[in-house]
C-alpha positions as a Markdown table, in Angstrom:
| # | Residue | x | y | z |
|---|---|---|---|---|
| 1 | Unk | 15.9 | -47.2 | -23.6 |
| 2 | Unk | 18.1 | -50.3 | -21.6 |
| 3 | Unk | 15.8 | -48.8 | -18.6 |
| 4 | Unk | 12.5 | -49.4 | -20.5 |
| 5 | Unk | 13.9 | -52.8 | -21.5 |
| 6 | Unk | 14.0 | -54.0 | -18.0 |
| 7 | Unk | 10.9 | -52.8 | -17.4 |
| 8 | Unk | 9.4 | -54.7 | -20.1 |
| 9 | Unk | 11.7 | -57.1 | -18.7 |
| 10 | Unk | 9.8 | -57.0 | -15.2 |
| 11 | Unk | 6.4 | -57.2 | -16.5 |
| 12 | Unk | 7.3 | -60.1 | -18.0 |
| 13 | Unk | 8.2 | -62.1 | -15.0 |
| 14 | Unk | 4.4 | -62.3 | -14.5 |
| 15 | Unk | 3.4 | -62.5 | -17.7 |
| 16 | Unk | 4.2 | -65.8 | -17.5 |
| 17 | Unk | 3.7 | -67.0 | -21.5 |
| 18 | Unk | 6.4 | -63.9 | -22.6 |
| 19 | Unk | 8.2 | -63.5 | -19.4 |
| 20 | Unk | 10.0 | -67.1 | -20.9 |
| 21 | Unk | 11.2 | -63.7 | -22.9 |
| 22 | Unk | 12.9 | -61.8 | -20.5 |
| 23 | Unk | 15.3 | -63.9 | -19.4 |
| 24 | Unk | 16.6 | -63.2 | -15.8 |
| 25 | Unk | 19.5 | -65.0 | -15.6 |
| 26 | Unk | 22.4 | -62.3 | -15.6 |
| 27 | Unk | 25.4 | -64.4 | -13.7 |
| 28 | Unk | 25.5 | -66.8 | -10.7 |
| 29 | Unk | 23.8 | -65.5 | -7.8 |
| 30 | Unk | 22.9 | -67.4 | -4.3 |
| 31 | Unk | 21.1 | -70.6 | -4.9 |
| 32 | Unk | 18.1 | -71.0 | -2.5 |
| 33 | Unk | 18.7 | -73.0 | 0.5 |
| 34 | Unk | 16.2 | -75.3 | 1.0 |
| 35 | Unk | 13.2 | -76.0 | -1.7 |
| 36 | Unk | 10.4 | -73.4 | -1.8 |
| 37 | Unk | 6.5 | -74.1 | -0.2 |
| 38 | Unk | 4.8 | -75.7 | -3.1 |
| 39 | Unk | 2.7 | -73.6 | -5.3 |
| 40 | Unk | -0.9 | -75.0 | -6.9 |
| 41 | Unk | -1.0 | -78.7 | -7.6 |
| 42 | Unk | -1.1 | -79.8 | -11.1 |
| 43 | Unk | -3.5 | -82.3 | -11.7 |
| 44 | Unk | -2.3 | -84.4 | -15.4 |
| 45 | Unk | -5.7 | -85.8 | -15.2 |
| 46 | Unk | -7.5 | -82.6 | -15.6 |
| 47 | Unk | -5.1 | -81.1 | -18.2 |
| 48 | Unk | -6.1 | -80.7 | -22.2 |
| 49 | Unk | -4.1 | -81.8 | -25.0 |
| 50 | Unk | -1.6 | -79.7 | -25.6 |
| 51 | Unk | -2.3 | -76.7 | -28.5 |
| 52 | Unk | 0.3 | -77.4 | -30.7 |
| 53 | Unk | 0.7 | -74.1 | -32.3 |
| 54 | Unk | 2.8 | -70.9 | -33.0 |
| 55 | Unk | 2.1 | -68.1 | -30.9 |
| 56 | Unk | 3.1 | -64.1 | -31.7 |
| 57 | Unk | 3.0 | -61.6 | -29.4 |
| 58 | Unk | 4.0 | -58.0 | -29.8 |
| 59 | Unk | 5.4 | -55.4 | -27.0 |
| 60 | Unk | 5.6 | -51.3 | -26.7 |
| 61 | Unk | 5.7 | -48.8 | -24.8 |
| 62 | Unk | 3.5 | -45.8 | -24.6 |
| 63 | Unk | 1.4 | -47.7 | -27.7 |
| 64 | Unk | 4.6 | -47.7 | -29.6 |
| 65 | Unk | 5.7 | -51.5 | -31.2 |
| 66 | Unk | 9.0 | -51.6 | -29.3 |
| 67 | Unk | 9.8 | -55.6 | -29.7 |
| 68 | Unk | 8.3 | -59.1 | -30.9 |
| 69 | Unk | 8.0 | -62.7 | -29.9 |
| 70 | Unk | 7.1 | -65.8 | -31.0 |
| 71 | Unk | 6.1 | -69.0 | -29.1 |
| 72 | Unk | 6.1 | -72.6 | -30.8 |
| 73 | Unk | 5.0 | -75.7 | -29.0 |
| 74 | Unk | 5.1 | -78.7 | -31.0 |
| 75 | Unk | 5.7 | -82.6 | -30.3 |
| 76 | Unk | 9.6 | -83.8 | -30.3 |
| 77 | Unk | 11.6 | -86.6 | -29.0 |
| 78 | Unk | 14.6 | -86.8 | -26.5 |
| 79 | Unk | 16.6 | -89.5 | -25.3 |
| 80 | Unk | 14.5 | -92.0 | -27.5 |
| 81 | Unk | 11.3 | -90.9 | -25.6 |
| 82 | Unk | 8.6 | -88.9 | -26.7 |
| 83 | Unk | 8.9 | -84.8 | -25.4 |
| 84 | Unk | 7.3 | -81.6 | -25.9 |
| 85 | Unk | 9.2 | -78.8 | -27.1 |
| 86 | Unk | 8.7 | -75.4 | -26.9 |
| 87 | Unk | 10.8 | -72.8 | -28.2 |
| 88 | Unk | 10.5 | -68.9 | -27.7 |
| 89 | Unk | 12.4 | -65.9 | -29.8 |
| 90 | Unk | 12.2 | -62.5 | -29.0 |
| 91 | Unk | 13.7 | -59.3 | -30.8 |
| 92 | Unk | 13.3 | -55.6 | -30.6 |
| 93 | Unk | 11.9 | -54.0 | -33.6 |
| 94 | Unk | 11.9 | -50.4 | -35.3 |
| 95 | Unk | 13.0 | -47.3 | -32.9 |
| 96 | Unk | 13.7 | -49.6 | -30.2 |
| 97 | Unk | 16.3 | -51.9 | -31.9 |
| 98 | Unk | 17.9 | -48.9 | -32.9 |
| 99 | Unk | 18.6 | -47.7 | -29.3 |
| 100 | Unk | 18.9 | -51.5 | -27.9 |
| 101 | Unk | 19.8 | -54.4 | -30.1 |
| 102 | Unk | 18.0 | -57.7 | -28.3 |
| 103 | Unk | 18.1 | -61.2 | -30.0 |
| 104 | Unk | 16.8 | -63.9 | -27.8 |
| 105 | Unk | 15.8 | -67.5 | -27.5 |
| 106 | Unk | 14.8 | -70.3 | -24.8 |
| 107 | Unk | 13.8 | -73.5 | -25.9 |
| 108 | Unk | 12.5 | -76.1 | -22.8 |
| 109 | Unk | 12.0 | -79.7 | -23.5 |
| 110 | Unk | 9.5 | -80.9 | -21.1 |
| 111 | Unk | 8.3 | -85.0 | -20.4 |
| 112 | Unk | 4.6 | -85.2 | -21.9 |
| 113 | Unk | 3.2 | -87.3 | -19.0 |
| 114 | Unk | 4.4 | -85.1 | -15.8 |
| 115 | Unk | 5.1 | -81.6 | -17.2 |
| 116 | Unk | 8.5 | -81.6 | -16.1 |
| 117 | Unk | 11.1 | -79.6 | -17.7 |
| 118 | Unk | 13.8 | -82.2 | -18.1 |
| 119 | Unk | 16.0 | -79.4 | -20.2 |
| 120 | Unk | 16.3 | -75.5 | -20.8 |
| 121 | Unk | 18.8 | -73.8 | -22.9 |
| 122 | Unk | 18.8 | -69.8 | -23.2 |
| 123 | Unk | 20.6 | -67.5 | -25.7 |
| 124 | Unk | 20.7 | -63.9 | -25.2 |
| 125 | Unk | 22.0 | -61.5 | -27.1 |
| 126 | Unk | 21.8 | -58.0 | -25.7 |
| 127 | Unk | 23.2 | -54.7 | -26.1 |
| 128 | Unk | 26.6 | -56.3 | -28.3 |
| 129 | Unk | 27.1 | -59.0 | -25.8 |
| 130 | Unk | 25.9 | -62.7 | -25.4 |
| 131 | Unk | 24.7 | -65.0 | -22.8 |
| 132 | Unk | 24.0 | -68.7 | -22.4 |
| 133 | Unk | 22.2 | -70.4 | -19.6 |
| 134 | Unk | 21.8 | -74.3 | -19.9 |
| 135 | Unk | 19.8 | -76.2 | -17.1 |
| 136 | Unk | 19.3 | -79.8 | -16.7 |
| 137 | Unk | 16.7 | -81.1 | -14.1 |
| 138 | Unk | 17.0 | -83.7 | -11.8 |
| 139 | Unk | 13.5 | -84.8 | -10.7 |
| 140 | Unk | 14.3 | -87.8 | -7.9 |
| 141 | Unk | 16.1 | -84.9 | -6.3 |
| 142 | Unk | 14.7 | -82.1 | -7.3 |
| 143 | Unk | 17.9 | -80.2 | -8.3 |
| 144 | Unk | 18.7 | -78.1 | -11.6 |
| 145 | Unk | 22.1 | -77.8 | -12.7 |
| 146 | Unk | 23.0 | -74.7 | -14.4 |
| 147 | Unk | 25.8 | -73.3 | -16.4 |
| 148 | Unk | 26.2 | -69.8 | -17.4 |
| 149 | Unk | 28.7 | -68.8 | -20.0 |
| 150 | Unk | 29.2 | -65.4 | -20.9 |
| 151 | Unk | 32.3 | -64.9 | -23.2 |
| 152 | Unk | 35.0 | -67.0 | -21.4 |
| 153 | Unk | 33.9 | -67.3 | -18.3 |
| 154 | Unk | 31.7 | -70.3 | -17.3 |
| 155 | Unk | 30.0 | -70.7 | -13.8 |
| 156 | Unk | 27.9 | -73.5 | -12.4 |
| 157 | Unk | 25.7 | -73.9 | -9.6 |
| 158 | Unk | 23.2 | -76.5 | -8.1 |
| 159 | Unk | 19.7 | -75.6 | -7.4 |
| 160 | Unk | 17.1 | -76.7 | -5.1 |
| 161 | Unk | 14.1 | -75.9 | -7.3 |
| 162 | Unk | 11.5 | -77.8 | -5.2 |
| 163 | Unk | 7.6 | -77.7 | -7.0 |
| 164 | Unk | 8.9 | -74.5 | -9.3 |
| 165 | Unk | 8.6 | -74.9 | -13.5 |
| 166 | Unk | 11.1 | -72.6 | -16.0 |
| 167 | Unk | 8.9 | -70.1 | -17.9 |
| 168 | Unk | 8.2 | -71.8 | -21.2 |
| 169 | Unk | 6.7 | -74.8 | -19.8 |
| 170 | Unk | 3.9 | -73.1 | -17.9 |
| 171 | Unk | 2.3 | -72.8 | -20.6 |
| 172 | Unk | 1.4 | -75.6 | -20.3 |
| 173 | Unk | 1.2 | -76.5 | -16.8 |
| 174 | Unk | -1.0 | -72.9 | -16.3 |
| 175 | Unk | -3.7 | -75.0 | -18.6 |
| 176 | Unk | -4.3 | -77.6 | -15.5 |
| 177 | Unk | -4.6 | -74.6 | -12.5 |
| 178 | Unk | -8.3 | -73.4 | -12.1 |
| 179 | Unk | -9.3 | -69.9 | -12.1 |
| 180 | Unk | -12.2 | -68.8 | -10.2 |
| 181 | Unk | -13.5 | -64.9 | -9.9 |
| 182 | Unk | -12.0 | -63.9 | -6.7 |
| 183 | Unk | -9.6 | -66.3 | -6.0 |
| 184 | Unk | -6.2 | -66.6 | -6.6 |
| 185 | Unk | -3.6 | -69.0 | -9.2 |
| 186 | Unk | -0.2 | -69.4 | -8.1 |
| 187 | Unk | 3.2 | -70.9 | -9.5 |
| 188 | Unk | 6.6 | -70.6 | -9.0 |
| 189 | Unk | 9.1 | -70.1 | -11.5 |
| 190 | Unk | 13.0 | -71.2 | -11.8 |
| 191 | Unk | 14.2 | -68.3 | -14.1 |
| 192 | Unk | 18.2 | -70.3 | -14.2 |
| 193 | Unk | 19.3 | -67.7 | -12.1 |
| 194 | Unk | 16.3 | -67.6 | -8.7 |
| 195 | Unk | 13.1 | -69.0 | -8.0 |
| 196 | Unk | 9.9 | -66.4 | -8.2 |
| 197 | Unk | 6.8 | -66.5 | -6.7 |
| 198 | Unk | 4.1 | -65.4 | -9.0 |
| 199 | Unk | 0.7 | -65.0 | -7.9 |
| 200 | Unk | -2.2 | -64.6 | -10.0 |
| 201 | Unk | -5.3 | -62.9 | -8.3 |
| 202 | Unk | -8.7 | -63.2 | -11.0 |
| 203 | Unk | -10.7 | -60.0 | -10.1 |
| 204 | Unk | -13.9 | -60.5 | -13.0 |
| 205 | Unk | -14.2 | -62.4 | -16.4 |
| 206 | Unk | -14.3 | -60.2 | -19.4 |
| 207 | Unk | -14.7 | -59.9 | -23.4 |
| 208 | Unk | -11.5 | -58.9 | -25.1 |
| 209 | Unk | -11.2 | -58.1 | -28.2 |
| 210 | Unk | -7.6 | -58.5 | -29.9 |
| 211 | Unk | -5.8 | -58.9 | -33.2 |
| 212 | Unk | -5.9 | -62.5 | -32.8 |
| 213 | Unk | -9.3 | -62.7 | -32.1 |
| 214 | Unk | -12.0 | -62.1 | -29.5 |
| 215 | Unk | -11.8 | -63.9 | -26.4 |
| 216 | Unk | -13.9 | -64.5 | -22.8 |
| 217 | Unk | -10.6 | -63.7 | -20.6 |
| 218 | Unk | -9.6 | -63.6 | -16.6 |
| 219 | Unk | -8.7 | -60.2 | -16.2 |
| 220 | Unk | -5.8 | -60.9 | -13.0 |
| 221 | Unk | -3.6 | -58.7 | -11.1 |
| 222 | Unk | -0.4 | -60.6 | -10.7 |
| 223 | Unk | 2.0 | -60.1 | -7.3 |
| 224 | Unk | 5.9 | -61.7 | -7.3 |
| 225 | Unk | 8.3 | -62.0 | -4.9 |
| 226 | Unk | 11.8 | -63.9 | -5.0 |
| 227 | Unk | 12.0 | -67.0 | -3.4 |
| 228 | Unk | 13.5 | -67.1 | -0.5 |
| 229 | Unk | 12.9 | -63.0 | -0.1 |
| 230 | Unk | 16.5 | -61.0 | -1.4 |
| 231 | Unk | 16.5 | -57.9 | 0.6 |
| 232 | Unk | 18.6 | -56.9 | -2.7 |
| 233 | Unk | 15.7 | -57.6 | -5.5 |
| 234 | Unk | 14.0 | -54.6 | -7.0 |
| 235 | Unk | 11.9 | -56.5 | -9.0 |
| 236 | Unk | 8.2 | -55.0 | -7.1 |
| 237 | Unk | 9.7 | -51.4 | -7.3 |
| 238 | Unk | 10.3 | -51.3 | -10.7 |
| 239 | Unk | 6.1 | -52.0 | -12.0 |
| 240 | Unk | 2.8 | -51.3 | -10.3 |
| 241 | Unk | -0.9 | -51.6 | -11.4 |
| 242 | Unk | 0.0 | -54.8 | -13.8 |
| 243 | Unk | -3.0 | -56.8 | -15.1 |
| 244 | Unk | -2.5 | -59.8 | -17.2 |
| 245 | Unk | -5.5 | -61.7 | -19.0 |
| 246 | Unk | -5.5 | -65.2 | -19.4 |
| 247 | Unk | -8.4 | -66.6 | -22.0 |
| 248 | Unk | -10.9 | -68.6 | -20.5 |
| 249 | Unk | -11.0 | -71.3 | -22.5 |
| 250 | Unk | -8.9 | -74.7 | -21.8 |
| 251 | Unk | -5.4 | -73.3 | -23.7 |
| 252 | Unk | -5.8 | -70.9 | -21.1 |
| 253 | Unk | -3.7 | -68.4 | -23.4 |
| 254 | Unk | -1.8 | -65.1 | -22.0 |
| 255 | Unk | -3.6 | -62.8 | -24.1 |
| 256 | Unk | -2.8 | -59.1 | -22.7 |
| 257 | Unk | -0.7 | -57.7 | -20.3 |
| 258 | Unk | -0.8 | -53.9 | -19.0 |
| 259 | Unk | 1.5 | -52.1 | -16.8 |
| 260 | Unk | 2.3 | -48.7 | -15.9 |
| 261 | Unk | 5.7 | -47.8 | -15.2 |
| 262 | Unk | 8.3 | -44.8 | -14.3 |
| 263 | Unk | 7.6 | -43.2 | -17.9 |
| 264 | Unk | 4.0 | -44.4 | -19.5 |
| 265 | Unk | 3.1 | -47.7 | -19.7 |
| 266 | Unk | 4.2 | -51.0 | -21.2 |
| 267 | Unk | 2.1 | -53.1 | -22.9 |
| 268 | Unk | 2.3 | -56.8 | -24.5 |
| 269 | Unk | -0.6 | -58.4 | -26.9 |
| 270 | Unk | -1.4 | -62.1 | -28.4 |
| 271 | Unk | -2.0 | -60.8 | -32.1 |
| 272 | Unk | -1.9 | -64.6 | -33.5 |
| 273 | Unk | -2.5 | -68.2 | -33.1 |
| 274 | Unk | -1.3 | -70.5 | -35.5 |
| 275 | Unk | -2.5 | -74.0 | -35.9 |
């Protein structure tokens, strides 16, 4: 079961709404040396309001409910200035708890006008034992500072995160990218731990019908890679033959995402919105 966890796990990292989920971060590793090459511009001007609403999503594997999540975006202050904040939980349910206990939460505050993360703290608590991650951005110089803390020990490090967003606030910067039939959406994403490259490739437009609703969607095959390459990082190996729709609306929502893996196939599903 922990190796269909990290599955779920790696499907997530392009899944990018739920991959805020997974949680990477698992210790100090080598921070990148120099920033990565930009991904697509965001463009404020052409963003929508932001959906302030609570979104729940369900994961399995091989059609079995293996663990839940839920996604809240609502307005917030901090440091006297008005903020976004978006919190994320996630817990395997039923069979799956039983076999792997996971309790986890991010929450990002991020500055309304630019998009910018300015703070992400994440809780894990997996398989008895817990983690924390806390980052705090530095936009004139483009650094994050993280701590990790697992039990007693505490380690730091400085990263150079360049044009790259942490996973709960591309949600919202995903809204402002523009997705065409056969081209290609691309981001990269500070997980606390590395920087990911996550490519979205739009192959046809589709209906999909859901338990939250039915929805015009992308229907995309996502590609990611570390940032600079590790030579270690098994990341590709461990999915193939992903697909992730994204509504085609302006929320732009993750609606579906579809993977097979070593055993079956892993799934994750939007079944609600709430206003």
């Amino acid at each position: 079961m922990k190796r269909i966890h990290y599955s779920i796990v790696s499907v997530s990292v392009a899944f990018a709404a739920v991959f805020a989920m997974s949680f990477f971060a698992h210790g100090a590793g080598t921070a990148p040396a120099s920033p990565p090459t930009p991904a697509n511009t965001v463009n404020q001007a052409q963003c929508p309001k932001p959906d302030f609403s609570t979104l729940r999503y369900e994961f399995g594997w091989n059609g079995v409910a293996a663990a839940d999540a839920t996604i809240r975006i609502r307005q917030d202050t901090y440091e006297n200035s008005p903020a976004i904040h978006i919190s994320g939980d996630a817990h395997t349910i039923g069979v799956a708890r039983s076999a792997w206990k996971m309790d986890d939460r991010i929450e990002a505050i991020i500055n309304p006008q630019t998009l910018k993360p300015l703070r992400v703290e994440i809780a894990r608590e997996e398989g008895g034992r817990s983690y924390r991650t806390n980052i705090s951005f530095f936009h004139t110089t483009s650094t994050a500072r993280v701590t990790y803390v697992k039990g007693t020990k505490v380690k730091q490090k400085t990263i150079k995160y360049g044009q790259s967003y942490d996973p709960l606030t591309l949600i919202l910067v995903v809204r402002c990218l523009n997705f065409e039939v056969g081209r290609s959406v691309t981001f990269d994403v500070l997980d606390g731990n590395h920087i990911y490259r996550v490519v979205l490739n739009v192959i046809c437009k589709e209906i999909l019908t859901l338990r939250s609703g039915k929805f015009t969607a992308y229907k995309t095959r996502p590609s990611f890679s570390q940032v600079p390459p590790d030579p270690k990082d098994q990341t590709n190996s461990r999915v193939n033959e992903v697909f992730i729709w994204v509504s085609a609306d302006p929320q732009k929502y993750f609606l579906q995402v579809k993977s097979k893996i070593f055993i079956g196939s892993v799934y994750g599903e939007l079944v609600k919105v709430e206003k």
